[in-house]
DOVEXVEX-743783 format. One line per field, with one value per residue (C-alpha): residue in three letters; x, y, z. Coordinates in pm, whole numbers. Example, Ala and Ser with C-alpha at 12.3 -4.5 7.8 and 13.67 -1.06 7.14 Angstrom:
<pts>
residu: c(ALA; SER);
east: c(1230; 1367);
north: c(-450; -106);
up: c(780; 714);
</pts>
This chain:
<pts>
residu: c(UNK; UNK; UNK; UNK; UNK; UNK; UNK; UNK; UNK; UNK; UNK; UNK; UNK; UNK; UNK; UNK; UNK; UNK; UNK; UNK; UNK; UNK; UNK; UNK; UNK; UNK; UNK; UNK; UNK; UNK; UNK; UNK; UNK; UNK; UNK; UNK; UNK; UNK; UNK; UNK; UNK; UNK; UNK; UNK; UNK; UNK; UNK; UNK; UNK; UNK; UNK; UNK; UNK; UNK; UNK; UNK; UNK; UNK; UNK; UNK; UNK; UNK; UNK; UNK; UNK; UNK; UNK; UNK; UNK; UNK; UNK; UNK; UNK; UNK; UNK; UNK; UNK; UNK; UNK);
east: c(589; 468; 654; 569; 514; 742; 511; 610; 393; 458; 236; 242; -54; 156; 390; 306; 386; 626; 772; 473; 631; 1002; 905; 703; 971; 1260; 1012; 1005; 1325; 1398; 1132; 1173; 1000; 667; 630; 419; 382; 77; 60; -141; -140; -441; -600; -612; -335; -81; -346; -345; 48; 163; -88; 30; 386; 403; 167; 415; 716; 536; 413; 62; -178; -504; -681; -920; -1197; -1076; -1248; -1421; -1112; -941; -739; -688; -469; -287; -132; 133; 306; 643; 710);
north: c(-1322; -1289; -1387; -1155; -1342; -1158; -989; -808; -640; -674; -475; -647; -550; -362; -653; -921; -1305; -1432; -1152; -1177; -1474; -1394; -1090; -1337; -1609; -1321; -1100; -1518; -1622; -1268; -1421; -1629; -1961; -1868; -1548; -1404; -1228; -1052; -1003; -774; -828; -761; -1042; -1400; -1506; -1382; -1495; -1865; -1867; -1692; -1933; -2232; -2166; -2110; -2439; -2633; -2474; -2591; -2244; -2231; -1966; -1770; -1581; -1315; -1171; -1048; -698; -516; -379; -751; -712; -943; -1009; -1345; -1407; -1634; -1822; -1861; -2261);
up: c(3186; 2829; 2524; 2214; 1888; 1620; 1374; 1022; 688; 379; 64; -281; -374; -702; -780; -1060; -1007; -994; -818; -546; -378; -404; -213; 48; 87; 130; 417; 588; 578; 737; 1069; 1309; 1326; 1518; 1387; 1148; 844; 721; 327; 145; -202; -515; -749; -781; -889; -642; -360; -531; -563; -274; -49; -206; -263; 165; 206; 38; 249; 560; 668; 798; 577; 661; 423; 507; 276; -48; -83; -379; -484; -496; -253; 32; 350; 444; 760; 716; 1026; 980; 1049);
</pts>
């Protein structure tokens, strides 16, 4: 039998920080540990908080390219 790995979204690519991360850490505490939450969100500064504001909650974070546009993805597992 296979166990499915929860799995949610979550588009911030319109909010401004600080409000970038609130909206992360409320869409994880919502997971269970294991699971994981991709993030979209647009510029630097949300992918520089929101990446090291999970780091330092113990969640694991993978960024993918950011585009032309600036935006970029993050999947986040929920630890």
């Amino acid at each position: 039998m296979t166990e499915t790995i929860p799995f949610a979204t979550l588009d911030i690519t319109g909010e401004t920080c600080p409000m970038t991360f609130v909206r992360t850490r409320l869409a994880l505490d919502r997971l269970p540990p294991g699971a994981r939450l991709r993030v979209r969100l647009r510029g630097a500064e949300p992918l520089r908080n929101v990446s090291a504001s999970a780091t330092a909650l113990g969640h694991l974070v993978a960024a993918g390219p950011t585009g032309d546009d600036g935006e970029t993805v993050l999947d986040i597992v929920r630890r």
